[in-house]
C-alpha positions as protocol buffer text, in pm:
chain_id: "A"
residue {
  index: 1
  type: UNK
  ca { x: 8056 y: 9082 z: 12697 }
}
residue {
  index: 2
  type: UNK
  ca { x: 8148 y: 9229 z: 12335 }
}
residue {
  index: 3
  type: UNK
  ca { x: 8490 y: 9231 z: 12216 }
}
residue {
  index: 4
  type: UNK
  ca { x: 8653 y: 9525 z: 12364 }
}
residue {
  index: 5
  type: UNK
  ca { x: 8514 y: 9450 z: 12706 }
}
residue {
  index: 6
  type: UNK
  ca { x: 8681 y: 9092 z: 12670 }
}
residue {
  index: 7
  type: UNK
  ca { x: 9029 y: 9246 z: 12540 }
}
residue {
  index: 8
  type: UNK
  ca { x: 9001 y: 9472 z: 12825 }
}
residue {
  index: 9
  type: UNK
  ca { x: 8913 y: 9164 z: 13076 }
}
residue {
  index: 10
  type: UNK
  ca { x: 9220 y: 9038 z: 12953 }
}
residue {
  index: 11
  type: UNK
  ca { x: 9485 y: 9272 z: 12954 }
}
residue {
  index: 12
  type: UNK
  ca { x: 9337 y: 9322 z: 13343 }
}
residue {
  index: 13
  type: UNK
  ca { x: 9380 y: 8981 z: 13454 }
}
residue {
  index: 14
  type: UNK
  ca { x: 9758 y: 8873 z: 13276 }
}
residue {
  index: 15
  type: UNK
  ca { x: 9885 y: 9206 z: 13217 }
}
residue {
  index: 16
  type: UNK
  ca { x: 10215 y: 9235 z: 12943 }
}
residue {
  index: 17
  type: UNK
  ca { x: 10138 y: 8881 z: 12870 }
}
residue {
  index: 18
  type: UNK
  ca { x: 9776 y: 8931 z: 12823 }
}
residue {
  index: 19
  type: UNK
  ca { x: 9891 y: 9207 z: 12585 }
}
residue {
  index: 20
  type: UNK
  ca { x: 10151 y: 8991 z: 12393 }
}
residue {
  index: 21
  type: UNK
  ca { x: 9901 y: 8682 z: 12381 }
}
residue {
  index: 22
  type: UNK
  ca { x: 9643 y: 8913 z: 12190 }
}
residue {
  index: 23
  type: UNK
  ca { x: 9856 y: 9060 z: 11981 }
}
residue {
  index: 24
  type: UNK
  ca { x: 9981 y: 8680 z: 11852 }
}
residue {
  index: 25
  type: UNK
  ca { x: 9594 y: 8621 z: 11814 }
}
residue {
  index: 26
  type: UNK
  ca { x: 9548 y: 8945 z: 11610 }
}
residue {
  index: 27
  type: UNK
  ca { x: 9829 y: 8803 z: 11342 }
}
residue {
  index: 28
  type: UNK
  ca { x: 9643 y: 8471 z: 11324 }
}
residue {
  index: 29
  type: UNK
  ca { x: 9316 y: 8564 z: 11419 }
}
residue {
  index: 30
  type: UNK
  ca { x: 9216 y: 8850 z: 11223 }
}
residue {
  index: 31
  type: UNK
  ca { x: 8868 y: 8951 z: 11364 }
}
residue {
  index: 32
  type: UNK
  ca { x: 9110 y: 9035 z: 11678 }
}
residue {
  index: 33
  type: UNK
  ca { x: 9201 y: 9408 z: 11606 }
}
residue {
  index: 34
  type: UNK
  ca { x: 9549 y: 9545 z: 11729 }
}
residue {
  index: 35
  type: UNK
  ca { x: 9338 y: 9894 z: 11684 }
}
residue {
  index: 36
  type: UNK
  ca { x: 9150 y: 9771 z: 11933 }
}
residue {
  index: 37
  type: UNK
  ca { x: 9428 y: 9613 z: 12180 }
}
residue {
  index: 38
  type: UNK
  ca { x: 9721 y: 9859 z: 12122 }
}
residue {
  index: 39
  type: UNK
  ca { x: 9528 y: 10162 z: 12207 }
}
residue {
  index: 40
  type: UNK
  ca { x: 9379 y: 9983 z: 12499 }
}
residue {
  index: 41
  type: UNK
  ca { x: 9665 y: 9922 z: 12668 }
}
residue {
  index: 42
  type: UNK
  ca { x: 9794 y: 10234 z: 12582 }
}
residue {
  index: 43
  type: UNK
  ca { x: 9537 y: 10340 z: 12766 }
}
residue {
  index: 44
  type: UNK
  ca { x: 9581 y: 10163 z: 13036 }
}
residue {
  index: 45
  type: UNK
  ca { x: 9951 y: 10335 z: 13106 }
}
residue {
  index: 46
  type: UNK
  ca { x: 9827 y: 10640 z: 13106 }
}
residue {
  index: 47
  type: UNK
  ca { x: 9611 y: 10605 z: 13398 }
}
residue {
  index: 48
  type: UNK
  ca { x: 9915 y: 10398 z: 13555 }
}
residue {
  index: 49
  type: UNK
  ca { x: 9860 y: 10058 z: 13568 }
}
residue {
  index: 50
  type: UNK
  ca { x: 10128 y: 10001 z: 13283 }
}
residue {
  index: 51
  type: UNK
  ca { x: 10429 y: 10088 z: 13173 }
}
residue {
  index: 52
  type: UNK
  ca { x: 10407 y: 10263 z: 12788 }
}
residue {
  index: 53
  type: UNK
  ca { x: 10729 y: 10075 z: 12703 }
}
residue {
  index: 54
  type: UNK
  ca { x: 10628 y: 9778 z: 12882 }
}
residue {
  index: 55
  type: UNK
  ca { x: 10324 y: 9753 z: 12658 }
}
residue {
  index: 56
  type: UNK
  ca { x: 10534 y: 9811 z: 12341 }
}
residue {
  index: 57
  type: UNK
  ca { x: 10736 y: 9616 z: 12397 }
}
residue {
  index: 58
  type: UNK
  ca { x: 10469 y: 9326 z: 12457 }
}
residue {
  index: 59
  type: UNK
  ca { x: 10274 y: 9386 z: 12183 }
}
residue {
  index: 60
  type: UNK
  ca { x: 10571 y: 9361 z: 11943 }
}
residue {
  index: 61
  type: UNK
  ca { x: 10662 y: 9035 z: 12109 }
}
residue {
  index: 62
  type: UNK
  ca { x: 10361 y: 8894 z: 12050 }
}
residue {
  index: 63
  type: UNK
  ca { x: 10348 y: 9019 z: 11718 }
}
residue {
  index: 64
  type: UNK
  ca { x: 10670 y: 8889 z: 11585 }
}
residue {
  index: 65
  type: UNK
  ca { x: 10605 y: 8493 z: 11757 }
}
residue {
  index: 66
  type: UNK
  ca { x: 10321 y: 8495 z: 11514 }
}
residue {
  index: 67
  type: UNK
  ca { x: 10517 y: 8622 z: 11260 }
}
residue {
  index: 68
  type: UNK
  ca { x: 10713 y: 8406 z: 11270 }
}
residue {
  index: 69
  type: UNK
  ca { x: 10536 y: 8069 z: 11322 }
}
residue {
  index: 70
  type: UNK
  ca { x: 10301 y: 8162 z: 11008 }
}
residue {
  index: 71
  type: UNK
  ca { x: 10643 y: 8205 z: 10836 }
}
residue {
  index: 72
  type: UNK
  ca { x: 10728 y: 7864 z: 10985 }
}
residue {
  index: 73
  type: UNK
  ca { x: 10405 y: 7688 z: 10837 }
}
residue {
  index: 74
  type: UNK
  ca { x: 10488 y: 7858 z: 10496 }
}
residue {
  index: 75
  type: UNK
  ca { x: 10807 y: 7724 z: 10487 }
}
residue {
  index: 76
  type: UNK
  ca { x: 10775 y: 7354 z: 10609 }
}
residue {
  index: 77
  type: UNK
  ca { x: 10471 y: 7288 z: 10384 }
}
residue {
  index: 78
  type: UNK
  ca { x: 10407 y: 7291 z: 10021 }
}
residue {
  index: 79
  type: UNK
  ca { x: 10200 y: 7461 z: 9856 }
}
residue {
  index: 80
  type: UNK
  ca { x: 9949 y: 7150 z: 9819 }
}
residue {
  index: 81
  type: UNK
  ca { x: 9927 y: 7097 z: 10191 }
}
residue {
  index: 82
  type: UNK
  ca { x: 9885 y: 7509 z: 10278 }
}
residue {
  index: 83
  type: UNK
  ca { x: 9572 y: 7523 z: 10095 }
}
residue {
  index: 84
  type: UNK
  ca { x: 9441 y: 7208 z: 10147 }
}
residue {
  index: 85
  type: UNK
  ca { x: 9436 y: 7315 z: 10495 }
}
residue {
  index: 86
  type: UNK
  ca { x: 9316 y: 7671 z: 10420 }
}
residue {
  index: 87
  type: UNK
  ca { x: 9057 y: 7545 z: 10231 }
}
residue {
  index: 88
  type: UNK
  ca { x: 8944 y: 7282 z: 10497 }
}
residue {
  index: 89
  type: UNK
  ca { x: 9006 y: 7517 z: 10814 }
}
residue {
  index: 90
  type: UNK
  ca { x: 9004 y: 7855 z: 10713 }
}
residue {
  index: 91
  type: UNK
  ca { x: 8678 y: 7953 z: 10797 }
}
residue {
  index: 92
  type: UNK
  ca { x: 8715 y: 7903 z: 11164 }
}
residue {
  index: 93
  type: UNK
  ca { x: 8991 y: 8201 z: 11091 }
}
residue {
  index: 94
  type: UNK
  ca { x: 8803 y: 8373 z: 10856 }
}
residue {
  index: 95
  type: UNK
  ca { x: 9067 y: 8325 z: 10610 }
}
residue {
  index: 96
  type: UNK
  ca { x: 8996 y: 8177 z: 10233 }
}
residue {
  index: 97
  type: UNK
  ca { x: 9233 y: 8015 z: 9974 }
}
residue {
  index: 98
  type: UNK
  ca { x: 9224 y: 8292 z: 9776 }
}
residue {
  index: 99
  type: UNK
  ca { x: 9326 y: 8524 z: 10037 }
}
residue {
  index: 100
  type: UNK
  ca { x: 9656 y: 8341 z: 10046 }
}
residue {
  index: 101
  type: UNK
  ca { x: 9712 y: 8302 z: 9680 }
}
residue {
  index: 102
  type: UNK
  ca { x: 9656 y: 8643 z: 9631 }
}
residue {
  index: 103
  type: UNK
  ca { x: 9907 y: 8768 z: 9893 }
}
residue {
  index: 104
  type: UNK
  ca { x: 10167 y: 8482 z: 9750 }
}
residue {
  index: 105
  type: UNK
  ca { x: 10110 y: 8694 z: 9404 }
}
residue {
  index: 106
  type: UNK
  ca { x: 10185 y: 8997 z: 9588 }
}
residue {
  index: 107
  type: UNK
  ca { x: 10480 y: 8861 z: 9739 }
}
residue {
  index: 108
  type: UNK
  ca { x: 10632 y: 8753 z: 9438 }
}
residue {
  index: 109
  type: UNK
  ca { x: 10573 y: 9045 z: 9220 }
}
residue {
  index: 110
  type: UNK
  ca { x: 10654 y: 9339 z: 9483 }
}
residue {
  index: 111
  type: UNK
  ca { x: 10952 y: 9144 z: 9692 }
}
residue {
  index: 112
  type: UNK
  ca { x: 11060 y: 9117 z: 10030 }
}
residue {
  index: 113
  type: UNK
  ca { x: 10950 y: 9494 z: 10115 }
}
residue {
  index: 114
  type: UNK
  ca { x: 10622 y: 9387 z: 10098 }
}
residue {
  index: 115
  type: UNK
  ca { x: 10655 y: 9294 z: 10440 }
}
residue {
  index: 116
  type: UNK
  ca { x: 10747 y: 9578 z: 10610 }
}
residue {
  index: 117
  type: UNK
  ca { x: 10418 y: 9748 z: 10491 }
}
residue {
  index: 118
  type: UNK
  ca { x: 10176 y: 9440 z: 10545 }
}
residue {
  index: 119
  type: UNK
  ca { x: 10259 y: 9442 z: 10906 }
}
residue {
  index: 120
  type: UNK
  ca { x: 10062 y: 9793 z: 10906 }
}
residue {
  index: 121
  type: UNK
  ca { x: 9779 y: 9709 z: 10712 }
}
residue {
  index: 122
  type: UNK
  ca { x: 9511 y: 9467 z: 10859 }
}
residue {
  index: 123
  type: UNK
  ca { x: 9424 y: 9144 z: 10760 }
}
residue {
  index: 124
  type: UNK
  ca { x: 9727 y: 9152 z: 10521 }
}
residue {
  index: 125
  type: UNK
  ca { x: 9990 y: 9152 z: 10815 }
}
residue {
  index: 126
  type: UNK
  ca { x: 9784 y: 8806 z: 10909 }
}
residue {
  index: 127
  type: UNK
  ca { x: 9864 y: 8639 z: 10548 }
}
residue {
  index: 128
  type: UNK
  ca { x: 10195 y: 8786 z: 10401 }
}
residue {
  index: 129
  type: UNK
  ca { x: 10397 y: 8582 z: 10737 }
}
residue {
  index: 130
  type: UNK
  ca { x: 10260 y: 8239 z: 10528 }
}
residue {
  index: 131
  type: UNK
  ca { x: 10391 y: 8337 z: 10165 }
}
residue {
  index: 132
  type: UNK
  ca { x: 10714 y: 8479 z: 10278 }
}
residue {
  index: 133
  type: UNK
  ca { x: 10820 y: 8124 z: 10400 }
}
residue {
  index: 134
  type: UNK
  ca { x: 10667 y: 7974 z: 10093 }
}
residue {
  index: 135
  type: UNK
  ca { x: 10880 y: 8179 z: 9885 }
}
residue {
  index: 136
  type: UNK
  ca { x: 11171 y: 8101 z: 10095 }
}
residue {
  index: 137
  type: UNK
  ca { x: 11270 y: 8423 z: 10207 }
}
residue {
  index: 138
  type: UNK
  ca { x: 11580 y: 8445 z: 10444 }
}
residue {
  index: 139
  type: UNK
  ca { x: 11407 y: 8412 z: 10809 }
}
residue {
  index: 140
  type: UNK
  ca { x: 11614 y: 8692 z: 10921 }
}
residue {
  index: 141
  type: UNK
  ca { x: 11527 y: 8949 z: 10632 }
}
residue {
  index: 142
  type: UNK
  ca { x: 11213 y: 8825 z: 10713 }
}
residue {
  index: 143
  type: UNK
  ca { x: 11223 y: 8906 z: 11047 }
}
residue {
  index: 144
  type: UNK
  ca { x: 11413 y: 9246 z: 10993 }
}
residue {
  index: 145
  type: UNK
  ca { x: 11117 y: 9405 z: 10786 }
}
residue {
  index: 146
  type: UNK
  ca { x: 10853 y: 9247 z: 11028 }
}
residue {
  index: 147
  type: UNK
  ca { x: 11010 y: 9399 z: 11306 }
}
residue {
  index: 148
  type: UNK
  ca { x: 11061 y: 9754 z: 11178 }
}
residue {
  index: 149
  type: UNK
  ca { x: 10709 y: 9761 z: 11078 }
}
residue {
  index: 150
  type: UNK
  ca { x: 10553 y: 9581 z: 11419 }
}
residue {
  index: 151
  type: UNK
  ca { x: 10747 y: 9843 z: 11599 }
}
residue {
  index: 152
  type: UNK
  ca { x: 10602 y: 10175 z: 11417 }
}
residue {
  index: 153
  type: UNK
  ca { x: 10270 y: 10037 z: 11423 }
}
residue {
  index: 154
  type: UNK
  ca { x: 10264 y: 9909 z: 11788 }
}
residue {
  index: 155
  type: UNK
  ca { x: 10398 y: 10200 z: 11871 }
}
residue {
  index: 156
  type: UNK
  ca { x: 10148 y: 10423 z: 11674 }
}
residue {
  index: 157
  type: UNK
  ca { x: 9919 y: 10232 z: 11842 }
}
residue {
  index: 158
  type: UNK
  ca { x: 9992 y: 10233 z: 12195 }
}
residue {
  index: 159
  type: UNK
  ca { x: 10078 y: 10617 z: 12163 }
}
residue {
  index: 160
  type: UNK
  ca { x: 9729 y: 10699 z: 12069 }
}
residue {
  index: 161
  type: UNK
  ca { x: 9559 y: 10483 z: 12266 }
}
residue {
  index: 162
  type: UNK
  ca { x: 9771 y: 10666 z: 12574 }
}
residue {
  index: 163
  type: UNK
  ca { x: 9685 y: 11010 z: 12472 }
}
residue {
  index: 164
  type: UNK
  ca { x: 9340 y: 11013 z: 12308 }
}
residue {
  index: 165
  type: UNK
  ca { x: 9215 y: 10667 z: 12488 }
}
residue {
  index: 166
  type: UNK
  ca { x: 8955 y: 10899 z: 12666 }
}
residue {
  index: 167
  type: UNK
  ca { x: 8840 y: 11008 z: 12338 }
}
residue {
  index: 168
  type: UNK
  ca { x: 8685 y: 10725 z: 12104 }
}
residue {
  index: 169
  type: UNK
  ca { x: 8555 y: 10957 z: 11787 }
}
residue {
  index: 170
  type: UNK
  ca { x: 8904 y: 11128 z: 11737 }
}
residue {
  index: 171
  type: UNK
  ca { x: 9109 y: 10756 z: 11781 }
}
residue {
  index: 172
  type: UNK
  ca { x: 8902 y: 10634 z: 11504 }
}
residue {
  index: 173
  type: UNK
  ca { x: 8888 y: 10961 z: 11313 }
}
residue {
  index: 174
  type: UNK
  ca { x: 9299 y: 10903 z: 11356 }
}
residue {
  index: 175
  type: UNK
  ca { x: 9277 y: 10520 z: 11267 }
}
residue {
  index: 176
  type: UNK
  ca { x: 9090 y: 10574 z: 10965 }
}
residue {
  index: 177
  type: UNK
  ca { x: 9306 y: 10876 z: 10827 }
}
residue {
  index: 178
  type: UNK
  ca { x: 9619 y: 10691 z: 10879 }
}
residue {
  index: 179
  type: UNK
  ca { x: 9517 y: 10372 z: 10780 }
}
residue {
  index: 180
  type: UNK
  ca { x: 9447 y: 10558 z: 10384 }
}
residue {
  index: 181
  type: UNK
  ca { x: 9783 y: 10726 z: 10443 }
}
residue {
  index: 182
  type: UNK
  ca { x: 9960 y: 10394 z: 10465 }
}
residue {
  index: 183
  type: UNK
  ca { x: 9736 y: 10251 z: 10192 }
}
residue {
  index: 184
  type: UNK
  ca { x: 9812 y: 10542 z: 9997 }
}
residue {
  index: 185
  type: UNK
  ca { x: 10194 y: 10533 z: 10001 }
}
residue {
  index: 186
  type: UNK
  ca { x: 10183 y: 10134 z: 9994 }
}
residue {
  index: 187
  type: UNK
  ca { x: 10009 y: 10162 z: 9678 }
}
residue {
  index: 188
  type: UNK
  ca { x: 10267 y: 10462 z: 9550 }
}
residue {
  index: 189
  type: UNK
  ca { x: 10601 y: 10255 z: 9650 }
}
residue {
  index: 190
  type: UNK
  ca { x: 10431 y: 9944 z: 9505 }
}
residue {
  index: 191
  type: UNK
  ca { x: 10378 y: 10179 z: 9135 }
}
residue {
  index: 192
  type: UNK
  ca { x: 10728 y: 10275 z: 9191 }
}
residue {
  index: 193
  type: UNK
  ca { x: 10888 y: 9917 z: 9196 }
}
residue {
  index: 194
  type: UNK
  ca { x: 10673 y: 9823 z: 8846 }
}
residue {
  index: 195
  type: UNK
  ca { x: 10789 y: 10163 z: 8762 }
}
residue {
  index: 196
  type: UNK
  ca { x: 11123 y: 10060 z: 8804 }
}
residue {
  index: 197
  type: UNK
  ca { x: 11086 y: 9697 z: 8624 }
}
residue {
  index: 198
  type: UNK
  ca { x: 10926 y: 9868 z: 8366 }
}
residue {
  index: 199
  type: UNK
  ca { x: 11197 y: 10072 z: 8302 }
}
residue {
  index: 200
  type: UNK
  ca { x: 11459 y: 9827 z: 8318 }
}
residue {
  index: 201
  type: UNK
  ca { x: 11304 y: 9588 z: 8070 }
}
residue {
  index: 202
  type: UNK
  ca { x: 11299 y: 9873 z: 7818 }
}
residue {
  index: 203
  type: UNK
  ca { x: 11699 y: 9945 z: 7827 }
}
């Protein structure tokens, strides 16, 4: 049984909370797509054995209790402890100590918005949950940006999944053209914040 098949398996057997419980392993679990398990379900509810909103809704659920227990771990232990852990453990989540210090630098030097756009991109929207609560960001700005991006990404998802699920070449022809359109205006709003600082430190 390959991946898909077993996300599929799944989301047949528990339904919404199959849905939500893969979409918490996709934050912590990286090699667990949401491109794979949005669209799938999406899918699914539009040959009627879901409800669209239903698995929205349940994807962003899960999304945002990840979310928010990597934010937990960031915040309850130091910086020593985090890596220490990464370092002994990551593997098994295909996740390196570098990986986090580089989205902690990202974090610091781009701010809280950061989040909003991680939570689009993969593998970031698994590490940028751990730095925000090492940097101490307010849990409920935290949870404000996560949410607004969870929600236009699940529901990206899920929308495509339920009208092009029959067609796999044009879903990933879409996935890959919007994924470089988020890059691409990540990377613009990111030049336009050390724009900004620039510009400030010169007055």
């Amino acid at each position: 049984m390959n991946l898909t098949e077993w996300i599929i398996s799944i989301m047949e057997q528990l339904g919404y909370l199959g849905i939500a419980l893969l979409m918490f392993l996709d934050n912590v679990f990286p090699p667990i797509p949401s491109e794979i398990i949005m669209p799938s379900a999406g899918y699914a509810a539009s040959q009627g054995q879901l409800l669209l909103v239903g698995v929205i809704i349940a994807g962003c659920i899960g999304s945002l209790l990840a979310a928010a227990l990597l934010y937990w771990i960031g915040y309850k232990f130091n910086h020593e402890m985090i890596f220490r852990f990464v370092d002994r453990y990551g593997k098994y989540l295909f996740l390196k100590s570098a990986d986090v210090q580089k989205s902690l630098q990202w974090f610091e030097q781009y701010g809280h918005r950061i989040v909003f756009f991680g939570r689009m991109i993969p593998a970031v929207r698994s590490l940028i949950s751990i730095p925000a609560g090492m940097s101490r960001m307010p849990f409920w700005k935290f949870m404000f940006y996560s949410g607004l991006g969870t929600i236009i990404w699940t529901t990206f998802l899920a929308y495509v999944g339920f009208y092009f699920g029959e067609n796999q070449q044009l879903m990933q022809q879409i996935f890959s053209k919007v994924g470089h359109v988020i890059i691409a205006i990540t990377l613009i709003f990111l030049g336009w914040i050390l724009y900004r600082r620039h510009q400030r430190r010169h007055r």
